[in-house]
ROTORRO-973987 format. One record per residue: x, y, z of N, C-alpha, C in turn; residue in one letter. Coordinates in steps of 0.02 Angstrom, whole numbers, plus 50000, padded with zeros to 5 digits. Example, Ala and Ser with C-alpha at 12.3 -4.5 7.8 and 13.67 -1.06 7.14 Angstrom:
BEGIN
506604971650390506154977550390506604983550390A;506424988850354506844994750357506455000250394S;
//
This chain:
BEGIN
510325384559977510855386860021510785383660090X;511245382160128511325380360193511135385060243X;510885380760321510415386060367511025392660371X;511415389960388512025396660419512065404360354X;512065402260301511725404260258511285408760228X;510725407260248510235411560268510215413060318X;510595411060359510785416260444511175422660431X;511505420360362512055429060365511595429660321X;511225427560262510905434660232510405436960262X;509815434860316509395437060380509655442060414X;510265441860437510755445460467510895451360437X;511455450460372511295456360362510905460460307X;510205458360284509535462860293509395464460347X;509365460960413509095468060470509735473360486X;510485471560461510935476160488510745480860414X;510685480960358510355486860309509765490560348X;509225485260346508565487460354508645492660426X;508865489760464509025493460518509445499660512X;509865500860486510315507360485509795513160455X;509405509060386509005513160355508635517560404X;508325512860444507775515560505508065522560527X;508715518360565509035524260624509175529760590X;509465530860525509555536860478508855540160471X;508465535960454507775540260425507235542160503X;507335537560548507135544160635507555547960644X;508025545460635508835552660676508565557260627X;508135559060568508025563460498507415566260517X;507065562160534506425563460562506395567860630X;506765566660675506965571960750507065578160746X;507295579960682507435586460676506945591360660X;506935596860691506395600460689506335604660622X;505735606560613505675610160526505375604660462X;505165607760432504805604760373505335597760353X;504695594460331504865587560320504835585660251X;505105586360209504835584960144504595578960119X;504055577160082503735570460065503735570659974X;504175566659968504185562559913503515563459861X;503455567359800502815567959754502855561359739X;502195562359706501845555159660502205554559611X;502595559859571502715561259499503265555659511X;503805558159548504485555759582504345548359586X;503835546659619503795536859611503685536159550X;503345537659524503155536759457503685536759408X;504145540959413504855542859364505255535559398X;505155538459461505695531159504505645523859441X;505215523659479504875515459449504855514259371X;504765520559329504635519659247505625517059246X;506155523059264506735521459268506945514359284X;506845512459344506805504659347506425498259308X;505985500659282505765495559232506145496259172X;506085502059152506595501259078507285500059103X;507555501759148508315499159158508255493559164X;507665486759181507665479459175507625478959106X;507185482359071507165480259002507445481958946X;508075487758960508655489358914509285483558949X;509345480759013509505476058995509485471558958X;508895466558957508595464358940508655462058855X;508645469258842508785471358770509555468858742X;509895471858803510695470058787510735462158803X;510595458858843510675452158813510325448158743X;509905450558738509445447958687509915449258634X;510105455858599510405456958563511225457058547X;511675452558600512065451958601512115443958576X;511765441258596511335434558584511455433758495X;510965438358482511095439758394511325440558366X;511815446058392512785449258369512965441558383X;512865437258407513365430958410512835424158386X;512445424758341512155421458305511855416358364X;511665416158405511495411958469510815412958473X;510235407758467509545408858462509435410858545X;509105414558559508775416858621508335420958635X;507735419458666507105422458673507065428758710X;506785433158689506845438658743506675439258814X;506185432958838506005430258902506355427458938X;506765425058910507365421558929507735426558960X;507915430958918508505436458918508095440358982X;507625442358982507295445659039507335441459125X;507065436359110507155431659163508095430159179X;508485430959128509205431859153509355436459209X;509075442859189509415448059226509055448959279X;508285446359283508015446159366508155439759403X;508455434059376508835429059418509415431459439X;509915434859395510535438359412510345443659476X;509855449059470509715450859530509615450259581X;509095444759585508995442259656509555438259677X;510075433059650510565429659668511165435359708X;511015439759674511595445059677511405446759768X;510965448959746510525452359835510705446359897X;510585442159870510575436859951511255432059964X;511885435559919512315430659905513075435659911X;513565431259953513895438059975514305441059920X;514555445859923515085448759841514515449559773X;513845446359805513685445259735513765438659704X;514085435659722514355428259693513975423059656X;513235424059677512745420759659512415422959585X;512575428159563512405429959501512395425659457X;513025423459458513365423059352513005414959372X;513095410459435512805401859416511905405059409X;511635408659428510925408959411510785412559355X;511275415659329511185418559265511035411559203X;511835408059218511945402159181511445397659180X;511155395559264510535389359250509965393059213X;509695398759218509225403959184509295399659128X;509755402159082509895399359003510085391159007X;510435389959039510475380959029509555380759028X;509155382159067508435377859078508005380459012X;508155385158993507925388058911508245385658881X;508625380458886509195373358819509615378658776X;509935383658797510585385658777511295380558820X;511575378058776512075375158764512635378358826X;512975375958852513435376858924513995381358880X;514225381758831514765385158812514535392258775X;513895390758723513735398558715513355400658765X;512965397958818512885401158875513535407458907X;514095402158922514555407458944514765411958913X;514655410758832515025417558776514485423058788X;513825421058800513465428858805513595431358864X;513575426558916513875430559006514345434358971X;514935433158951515525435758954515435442458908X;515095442158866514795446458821514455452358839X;514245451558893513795454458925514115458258967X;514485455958991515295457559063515695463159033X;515515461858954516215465758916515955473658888X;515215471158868514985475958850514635483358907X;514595479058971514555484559032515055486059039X;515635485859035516215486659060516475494258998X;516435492258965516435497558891516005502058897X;515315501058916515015504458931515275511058998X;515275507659038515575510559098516015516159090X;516455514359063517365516559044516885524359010X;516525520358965516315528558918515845532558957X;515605531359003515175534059052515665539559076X;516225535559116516635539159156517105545059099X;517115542859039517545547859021516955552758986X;516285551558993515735559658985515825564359048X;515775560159096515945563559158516465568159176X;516945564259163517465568359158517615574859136X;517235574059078516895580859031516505582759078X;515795581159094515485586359108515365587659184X;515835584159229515785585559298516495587559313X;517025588359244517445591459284517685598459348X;518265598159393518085601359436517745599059487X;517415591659502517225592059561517655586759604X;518555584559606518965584459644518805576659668X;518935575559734518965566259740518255562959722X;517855564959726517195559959693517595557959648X;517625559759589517705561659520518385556759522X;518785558759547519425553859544519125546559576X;518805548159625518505539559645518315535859586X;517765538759565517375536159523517865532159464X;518225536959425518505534159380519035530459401X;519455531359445519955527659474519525518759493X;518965518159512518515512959530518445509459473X;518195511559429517975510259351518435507159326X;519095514059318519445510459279519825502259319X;519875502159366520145497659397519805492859377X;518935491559377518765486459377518765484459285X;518855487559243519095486559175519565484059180X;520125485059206520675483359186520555474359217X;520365473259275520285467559289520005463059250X;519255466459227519005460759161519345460459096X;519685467759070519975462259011520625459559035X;520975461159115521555456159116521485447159107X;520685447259148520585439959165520295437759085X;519915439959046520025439559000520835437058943X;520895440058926521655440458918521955436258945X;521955432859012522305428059066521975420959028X;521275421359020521025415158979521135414858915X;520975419358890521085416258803522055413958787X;522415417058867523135414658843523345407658845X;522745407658916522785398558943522455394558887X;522005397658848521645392758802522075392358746X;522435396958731523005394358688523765389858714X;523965390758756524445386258766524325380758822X;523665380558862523685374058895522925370058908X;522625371658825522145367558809522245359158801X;522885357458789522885351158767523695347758837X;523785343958853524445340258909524385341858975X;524675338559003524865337959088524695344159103X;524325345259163524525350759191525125354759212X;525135359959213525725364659233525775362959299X;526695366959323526775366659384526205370959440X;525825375359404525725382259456525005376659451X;524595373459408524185371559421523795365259463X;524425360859469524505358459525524785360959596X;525045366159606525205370059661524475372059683X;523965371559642523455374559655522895371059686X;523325363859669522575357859698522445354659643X;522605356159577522235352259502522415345759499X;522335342459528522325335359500522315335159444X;522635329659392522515330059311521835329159278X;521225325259333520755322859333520305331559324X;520515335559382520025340959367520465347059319X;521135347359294521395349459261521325348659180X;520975340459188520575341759104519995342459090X;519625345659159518845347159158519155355359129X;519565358759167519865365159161520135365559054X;520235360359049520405362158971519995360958938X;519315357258932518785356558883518475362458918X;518475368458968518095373358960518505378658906X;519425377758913519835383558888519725380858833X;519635374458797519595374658702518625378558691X;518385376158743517555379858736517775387058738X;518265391058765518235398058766518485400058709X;519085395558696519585397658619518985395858573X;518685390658547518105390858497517635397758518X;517345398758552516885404058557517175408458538X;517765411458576518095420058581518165421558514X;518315415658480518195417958376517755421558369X;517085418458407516555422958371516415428158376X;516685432858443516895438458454517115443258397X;517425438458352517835443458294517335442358233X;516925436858243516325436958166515575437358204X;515655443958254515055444158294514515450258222X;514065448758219513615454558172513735460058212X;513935467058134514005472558197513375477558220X;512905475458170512195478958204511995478458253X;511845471458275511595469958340512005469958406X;512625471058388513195471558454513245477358460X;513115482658419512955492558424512325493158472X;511835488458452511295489258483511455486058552X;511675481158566511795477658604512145483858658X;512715488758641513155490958678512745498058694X;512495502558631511895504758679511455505858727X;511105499158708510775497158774511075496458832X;511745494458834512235494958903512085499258933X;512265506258881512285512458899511735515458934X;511295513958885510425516358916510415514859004X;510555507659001510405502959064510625506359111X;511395507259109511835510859149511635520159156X;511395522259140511145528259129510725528359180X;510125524459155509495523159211509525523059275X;510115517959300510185514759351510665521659393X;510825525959365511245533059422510605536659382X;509945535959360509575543859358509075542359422X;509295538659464508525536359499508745539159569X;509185541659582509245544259633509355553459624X;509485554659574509285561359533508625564359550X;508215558159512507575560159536507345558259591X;507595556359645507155556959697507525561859729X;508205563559769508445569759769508205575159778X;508085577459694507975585159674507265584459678X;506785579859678506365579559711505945582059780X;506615578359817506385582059901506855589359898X;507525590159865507635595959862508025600459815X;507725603059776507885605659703508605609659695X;508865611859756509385615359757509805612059757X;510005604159744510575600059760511175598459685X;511405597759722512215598059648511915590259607X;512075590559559511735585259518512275579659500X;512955584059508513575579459481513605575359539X;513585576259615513715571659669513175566859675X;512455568859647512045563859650512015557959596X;512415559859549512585554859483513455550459486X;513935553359519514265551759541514285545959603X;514085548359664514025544559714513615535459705X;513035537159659512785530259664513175527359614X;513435529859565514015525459528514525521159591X;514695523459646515285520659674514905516359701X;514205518459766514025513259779513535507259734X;513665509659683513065503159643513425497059605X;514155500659593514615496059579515235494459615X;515435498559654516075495759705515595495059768X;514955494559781514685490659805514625483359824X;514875482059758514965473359747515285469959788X;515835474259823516365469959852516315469559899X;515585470659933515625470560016515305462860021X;515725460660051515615451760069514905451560119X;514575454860154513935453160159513215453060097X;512795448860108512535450460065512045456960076X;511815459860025511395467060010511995473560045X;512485471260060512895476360086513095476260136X;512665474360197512615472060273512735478860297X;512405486160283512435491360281512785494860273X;513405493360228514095497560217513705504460162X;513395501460111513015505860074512605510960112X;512105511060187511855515860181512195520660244X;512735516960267513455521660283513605527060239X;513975522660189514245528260129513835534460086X;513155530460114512705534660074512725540560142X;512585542060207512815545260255513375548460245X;513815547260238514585549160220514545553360170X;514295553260116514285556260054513775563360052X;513215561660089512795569060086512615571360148X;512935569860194512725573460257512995581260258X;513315581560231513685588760233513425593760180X;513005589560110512625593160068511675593760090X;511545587060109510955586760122510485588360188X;510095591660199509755593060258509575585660297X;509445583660337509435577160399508715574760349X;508345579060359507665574060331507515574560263X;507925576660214508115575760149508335570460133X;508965568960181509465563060193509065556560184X;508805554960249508345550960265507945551460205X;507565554460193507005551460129507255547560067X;507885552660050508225552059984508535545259983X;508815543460061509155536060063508315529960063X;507955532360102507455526060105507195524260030X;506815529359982506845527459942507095526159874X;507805528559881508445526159808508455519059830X;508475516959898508765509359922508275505459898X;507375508059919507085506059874506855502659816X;507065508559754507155508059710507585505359670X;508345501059708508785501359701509085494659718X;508715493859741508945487559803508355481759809X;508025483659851507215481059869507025478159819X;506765483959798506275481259723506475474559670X;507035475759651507495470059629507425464359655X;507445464859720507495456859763506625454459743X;506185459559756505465457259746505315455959677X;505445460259632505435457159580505955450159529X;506315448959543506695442259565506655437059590X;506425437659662506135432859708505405430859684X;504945434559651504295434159618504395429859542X;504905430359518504875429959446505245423459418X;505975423959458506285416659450506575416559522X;506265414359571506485414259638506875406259643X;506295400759614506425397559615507145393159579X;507025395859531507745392259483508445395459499X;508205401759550508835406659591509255400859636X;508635398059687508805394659728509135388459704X;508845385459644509185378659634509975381259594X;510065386659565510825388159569511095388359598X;510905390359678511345391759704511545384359765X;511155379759761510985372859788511635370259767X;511735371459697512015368559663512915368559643X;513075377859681513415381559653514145377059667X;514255377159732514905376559775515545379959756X;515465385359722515965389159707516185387159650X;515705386559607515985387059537515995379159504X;515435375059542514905368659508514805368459427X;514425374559431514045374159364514485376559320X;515095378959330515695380559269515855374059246X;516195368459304516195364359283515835357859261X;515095358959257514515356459252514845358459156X;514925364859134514955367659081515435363459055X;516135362259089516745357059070516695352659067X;516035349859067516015342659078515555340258992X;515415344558950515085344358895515415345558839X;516015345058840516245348358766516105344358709X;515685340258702515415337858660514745341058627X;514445345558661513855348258634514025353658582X;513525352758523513535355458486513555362958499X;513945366958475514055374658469513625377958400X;513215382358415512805384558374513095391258328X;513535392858393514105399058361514595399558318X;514565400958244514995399458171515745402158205X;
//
C-alpha cells in the first residue's frame, strides 16, 4: 500500500484505539464497584474465537469439496486469516476478497475456481445469515427497532448478493461473446478491457454449472459450518457481558453485534475509524452501568477486532500485503481474465 495509506489506516486505529480509552476512563470515574472480567470469560472469549476461525475454515474447505475443487485445509485456514487482516487495515473492507484470492492463487488453485469458492462462500454466509435472522425473529420477538434493524440490514445485504449475482450470470449469458454494449462503453470499457470482462463472464457461466452438480453432503456441511461460524462470532460478546453483569437482556447483546459486525463493513475508514465503538455507546448506555460499558466494549473489540489483525498479521501478513500492492481496485480479477485458458478442475 502507498504512504498516505497507511496514514489513514494509522489514523484511524488511534481514532478507535482512542475512543476505546475515553469510554473505558469516562467508565472508570464513576464511583462504585468496578467489575473485572473472570478468567473463565477469557477463556470462553478466546475458545469462541478460535473455533469461529476454524468453523470457517471448515466452510471453505468443504465447500471446496461440494465443488469437487482439491484444497487443503491450511490453505482454507490461511484464507480466512488473510481475509481478516486485509479486511482490518483496508477501508469498506475492500482488501479482503484480492487477499483471499492471492491466498489460493499461491496454493496453485486455478484463477476461476478460485473465484467459484469466494463466491461460494459469499453465498453460503449470506443463507446463513437470512436463517439466523429469521430464528430471531422467533425468539427475540417483541424487542421493536433492534430487531427491525437487524433484519431490515440482513435482508438488504441478501438481496444485494443474489442481485449482483443474478446481474452476472445474466451478463455471462448474453454478453460473453461481441462488441461491447452501449452502457459498457459509457463506462470506460474499451473493447481491449471489455474482452478481459468476457473471458471472466464465460469463467463464471462454466463454473455457476457447478453450483447445480455441487455434492450435497459436503455443501450441508459446508452451510452448517456458516452457521456455527456465525453463531460464534455474536456469542462473544454474550459472554463477556453477562460476565461483568448477569442481569443484562441477552436479545440486545446478540442483536447489536450482528449490526455492528456486519453493517460495520460499510464504514470507509479502516477498523471503523471509531464509528463501531460509538454505536457500541449508543446501544448500551441506557442498559449498561458506565464501568460495565467500558469493560464490555474494551474487551468484545478485543476479541473481535484486535485479535484478528494479530492473528493475520502473524500468520499471512505477508502475502496480505503483496495483495494488496497489487490490488488497484480490482487487478487481480482481472489478473483472473486474463487466463481463460487454464484448465478448470470443476466437472
Amino acid at each position: 500500500m502507498s504512504r498516505w495509506r497507511w496514514a489513514l489506516v494509522l489514523m484511524s486505529f488511534a481514532a478507535t484505539t482512542g475512543i476505546t480509552a475515553y469510554i473505558f476512563r469516562k467508565g472508570l470515574s464513576h464511583p462504585g464497584p468496578h467489575p473485572v472480567l473472570p478468567p473463565w470469560a477469557h477463556v470462553a472469549a478466546l475458545g469462541a474465537v478460535l473455533l469461529e476461525i476454524g468453523t470457517r475454515a471448515v466452510k471453505i474447505h468443504w465447500s471446496a469439496a461440494a465443488l469437487h475443487i482439491p484444497l487443503r485445509f491450511g490453505t482454507s485456514l490461511r484464507v480466512c486469516l488473510g481475509g481478516d487482516f486485509a479486511a482490518s487495515i483496508t477501508p469498506a473492507r475492500s482488501g479482503a476478497e484480492p487477499a483471499r484470492f492471492l491466498v489460493l492463487a499461491e496454493d496453485g488453485v486455478a484463477a476461476a475456481p478460485a473465484l467459484l469458492i469466494l463466491f461460494t462462500e459469499l453465498l453460503l454466509e449470506t443463507w446463513s445469515l437470512v436463517l439466523l435472522c429469521a430464528v430471531f425473529l422467533v425468539a427475540f420477538r417483541g424487542q421493536g427497532a433492534i430487531l427491525g434493524l437487524t433484519t431490515a440490514m440482513i435482508g438488504g445485504y441478501a438481496v444485494l448478493v443474489l442481485a449482483a449475482g443474478g446481474a452476472a450470470h445474466l451478463l455471462s449469458r448474453r454478453h460473453s461473446r461481441g462488441p461491447p454494449p452501449r452502457l459498457a462503453l459509457a463506462a470506460g470499457l474499451n473493447p481491449a478491457r471489455w474482452r478481459a470482462v468476457q473471458r471472466t463472464l464465460r469463467a463464471l457461466r462454466a463454473n455457476m454449472s457447478a453450483l447445480r452438480h455441487a455434492s450435497p453432503g459436503p455443501m450441508a456441511g459446508a452451510f452448517l459450518a456458516s452457521l456455527l461460524h456465525a453463531g460464534l462470532r455474536l456469542a462473544v460478546l454474550p459472554i463477556i457481558a453477562l460476565a461483568l453483569d448477569p442481569s443484562l437482556s441477552l436479545s440486545s447483546l446478540v442483536l447489536w453485534p450482528l449490526v455492528f459486525l456486519y453493517g460495520g463493513a460499510v464504514a470507509p475508514a479502516p477498523g471503523g475509524g471509531g464509528a463501531v465503538e460509538f454505536g457500541f455507546r449508543y446501544a448500551f448506555e441506557s442498559t449498561m452501568a458506565p464501568a460495565v460499558l467500558s469493560g464490555a466494549l474494551l474487551w468484545w473489540r478485543f476479541y473481535t477486532f484486535y485479535l484478528y489483525v494479530l492473528l493475520g498479521g502473524l500468520s499471512v501478513g505477508g502475502t496480505v500485503l503483496r495483495a494488496l500492492r497489487t490490488q488497484r481496485h480490482g487487478r487481480l480479477h482481472e489478473r483472473a481474465a486474463r487466463n481463460p485458458a487454464e484448465p478448470d478442475p470443476v466437472p
